[in-house]
C-alpha positions in Angstrom: 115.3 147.6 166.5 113.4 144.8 164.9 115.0 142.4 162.3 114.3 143.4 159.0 114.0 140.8 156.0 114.3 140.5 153.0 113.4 137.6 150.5 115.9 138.9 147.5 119.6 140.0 147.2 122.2 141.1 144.8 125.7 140.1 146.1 129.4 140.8 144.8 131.6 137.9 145.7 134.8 140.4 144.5 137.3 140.0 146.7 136.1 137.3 149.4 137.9 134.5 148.8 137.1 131.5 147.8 134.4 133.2 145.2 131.1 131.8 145.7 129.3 131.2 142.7 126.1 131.2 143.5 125.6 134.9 144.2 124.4 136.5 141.7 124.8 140.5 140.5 121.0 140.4 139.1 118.0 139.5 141.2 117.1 136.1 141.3 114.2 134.5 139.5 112.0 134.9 136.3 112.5 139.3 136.2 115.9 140.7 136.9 114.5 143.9 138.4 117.7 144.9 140.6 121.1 144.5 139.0 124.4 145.2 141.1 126.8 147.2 138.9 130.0 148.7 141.4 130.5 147.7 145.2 132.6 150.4 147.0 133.9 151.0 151.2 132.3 153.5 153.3 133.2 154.2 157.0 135.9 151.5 156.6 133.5 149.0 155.7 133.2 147.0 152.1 130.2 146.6 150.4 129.0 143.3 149.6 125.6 144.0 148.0 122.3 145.3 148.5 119.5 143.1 150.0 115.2 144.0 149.3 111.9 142.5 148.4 110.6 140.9 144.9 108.0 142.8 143.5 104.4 141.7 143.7 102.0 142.0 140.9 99.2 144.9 141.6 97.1 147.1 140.0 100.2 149.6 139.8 102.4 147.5 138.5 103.3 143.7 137.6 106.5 141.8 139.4 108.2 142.3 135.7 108.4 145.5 137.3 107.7 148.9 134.7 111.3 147.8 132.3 112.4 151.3 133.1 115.4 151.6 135.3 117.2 154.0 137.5 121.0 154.0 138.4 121.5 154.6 141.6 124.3 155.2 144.3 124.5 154.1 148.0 127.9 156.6 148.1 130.4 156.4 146.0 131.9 153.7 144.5 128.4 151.5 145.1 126.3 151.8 142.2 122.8 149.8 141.3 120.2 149.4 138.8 116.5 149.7 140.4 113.2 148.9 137.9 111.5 152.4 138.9 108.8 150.5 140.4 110.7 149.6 143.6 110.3 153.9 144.2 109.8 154.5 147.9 110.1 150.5 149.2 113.1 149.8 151.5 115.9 148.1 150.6 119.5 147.4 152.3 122.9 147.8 151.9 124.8 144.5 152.7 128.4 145.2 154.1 130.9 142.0 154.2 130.5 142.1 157.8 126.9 141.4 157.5 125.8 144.7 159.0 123.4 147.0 157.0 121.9 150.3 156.1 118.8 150.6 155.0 117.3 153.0 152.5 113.6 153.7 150.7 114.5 154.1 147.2 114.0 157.6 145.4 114.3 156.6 142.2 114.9 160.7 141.2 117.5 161.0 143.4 120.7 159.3 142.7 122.3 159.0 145.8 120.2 157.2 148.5 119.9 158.5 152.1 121.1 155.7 154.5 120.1 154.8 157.9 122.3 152.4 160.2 120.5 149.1 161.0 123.4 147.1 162.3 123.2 143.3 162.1 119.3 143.8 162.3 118.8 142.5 158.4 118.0 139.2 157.2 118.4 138.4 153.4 118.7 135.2 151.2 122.5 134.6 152.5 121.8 134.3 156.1 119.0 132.6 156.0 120.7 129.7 153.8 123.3 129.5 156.4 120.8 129.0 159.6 118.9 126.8 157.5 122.5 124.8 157.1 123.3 124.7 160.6 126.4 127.2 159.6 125.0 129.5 162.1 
């Protein structure tokens, strides 16, 4: 499977000690249009947060994003906030393992369908740390 990645992440330092502070539960820069809210353990794995792309500015709609949100669920105990304009683009869940699942948001569904995508997802984190030499 090909490496999927992501320029964006939302990230739960909860329990992964020492804390690092520059992760963030909103999206980073100017519009906060994904916002982490609960980080739960599926299959024996913890969640660390959920990885996807910054909006673009189109026709459709601006990288603000639409201001209305949807609460979402990965399965229980991981919850999310999704600006409803991120609706069918693919996002990922980030485990502390640094696998992933990916998903395309259905903003009228509240729990996501998942989809295994093992250690085949780059995000924000990872790319820091090659960039650093730490991998």
């Amino acid at each position: 499977m090909p490496v999927i990645s992501f320029n964006n992440q939302v990230l739960s330092a909860f329990g992964t000690p020492p804390l690092n502070l520059s992760w963030s539960l909103s999206s980073t820069g100017q519009f906060k249009t994904v916002e982490l809210l609960t980080t739960g353990t599926t299959a024996s794995k913890a969640v660390r947060g959920v990885a996807f792309n910054t909006l673009l500015s189109s026709a459709v709609s601006p990288a603000s994003g639409t201001g209305s949100f949807a609460t979402l669920s990965a399965f229980a105990g991981t919850t999310f906030r999704v600006d409803r304009a991120y609706n069918g683009k693919t996002m990922a869940v980030i485990f502390t393992d640094e696998s992933s699942s990916l998903f395309t948001v259905v903003t009228g569904t509240a729990l996501q369908t998942l989809t295994a995508n093992g250690f085949d997802t780059s995000f924000p984190q990872i790319q820091k740390e090659v960039y650093l030499g730490y991998r």
